[in-house]
N, C-alpha and C positions, 0 to 999 in steps of 0.2 A: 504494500500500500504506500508507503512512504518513498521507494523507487516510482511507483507511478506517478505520484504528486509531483515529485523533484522534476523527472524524465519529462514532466508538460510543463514546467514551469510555473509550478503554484506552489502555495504556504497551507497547510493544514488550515488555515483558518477561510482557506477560498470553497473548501468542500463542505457542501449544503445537507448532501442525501446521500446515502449510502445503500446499495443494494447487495445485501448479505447474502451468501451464499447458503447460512442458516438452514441445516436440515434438521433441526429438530432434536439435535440429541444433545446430551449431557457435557459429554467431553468437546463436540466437535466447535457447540454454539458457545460454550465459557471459551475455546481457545480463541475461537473469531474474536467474541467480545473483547481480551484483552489484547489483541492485535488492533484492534478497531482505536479501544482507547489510549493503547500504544504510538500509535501514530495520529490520530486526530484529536480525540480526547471525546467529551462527549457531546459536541454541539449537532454533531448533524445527525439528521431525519433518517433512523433505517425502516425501511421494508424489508421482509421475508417471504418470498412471491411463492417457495415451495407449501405455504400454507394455503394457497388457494389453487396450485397448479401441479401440487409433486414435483419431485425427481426427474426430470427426462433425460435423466445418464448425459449420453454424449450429445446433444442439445444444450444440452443445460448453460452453455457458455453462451451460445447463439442469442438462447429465448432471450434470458435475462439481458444482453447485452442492449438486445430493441427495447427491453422493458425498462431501463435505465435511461435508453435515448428519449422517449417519448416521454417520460419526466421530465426530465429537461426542457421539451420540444414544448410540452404541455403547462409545466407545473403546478403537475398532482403528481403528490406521492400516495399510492393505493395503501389501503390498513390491510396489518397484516392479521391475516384471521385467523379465527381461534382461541387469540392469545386473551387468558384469563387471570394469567400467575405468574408475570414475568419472573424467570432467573434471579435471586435477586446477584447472584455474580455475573449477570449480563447485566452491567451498568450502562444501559442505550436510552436513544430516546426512541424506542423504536413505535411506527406508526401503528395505533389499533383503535379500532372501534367506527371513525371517521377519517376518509380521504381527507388528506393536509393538499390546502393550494399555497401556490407562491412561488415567488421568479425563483428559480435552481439556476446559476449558472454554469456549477461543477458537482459532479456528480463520482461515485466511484461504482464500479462491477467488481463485487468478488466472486470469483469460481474457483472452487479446489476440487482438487481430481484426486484417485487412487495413488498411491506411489508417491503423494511430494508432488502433485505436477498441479501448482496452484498459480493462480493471476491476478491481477486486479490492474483493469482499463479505468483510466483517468476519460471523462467524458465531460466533453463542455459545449456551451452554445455557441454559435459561432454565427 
């Protein structure tokens, strides 16, 4: 996450929205979460899109990455559904209950894969 900030040319405090890679489990969603607050801290908006759409394995990079643009393009950040009992060690502000509107100018995509083989695209309006 913090090589993608840098590699585009932004400060952690340019990223508005975050779209988590978040599958829902214990270990996976506490490491995101202090990765997240590792590098941004906790100002910006996540979504967890696999709460309303699943897993789609090797998609997964693709879908999110439109669902990330269209934020931005849009700004609406979709709630993430489900969520009744945030984590309390997922210290986010993550979107639930009602869609968040508002300018996004920078946005991140996280996807993490099997084996280590994880990403996160820096995404802006332009």
């Amino acid at each position: 996450m913090t090589r993608a900030i840098q590699t585009a040319g932004l400060t952690k405090a340019d990223i508005t929205h975050i779209n988590a890679h978040a599958t829902s489990t214990p270990i996976g969603d506490t490491a995101e979460a202090a990765g997240i607050n590792a590098a941004i801290g906790q100002h910006a908006a996540v979504y967890a899109p696999k709460s309303a759409l699943g897993h789609s394995i090797g998609a997964v990079g693709a879908l999110e990455s439109v669902l990330t643009i269209k934020s931005v393009e849009e700004g609406v950040i979709p709630p993430t559904l489900n969520l009744e009992n945030q984590d309390p060690e997922c210290e986010l502000d993550v979107v639930h209950g009602e869609a968040r509107h508002g300018q996004i100018d920078y946005a991140l995509n996280n996807s993490f894969g099997f084996g280590g083989h994880n990403v996160a695209l820096a995404i802006g309006r332009y």
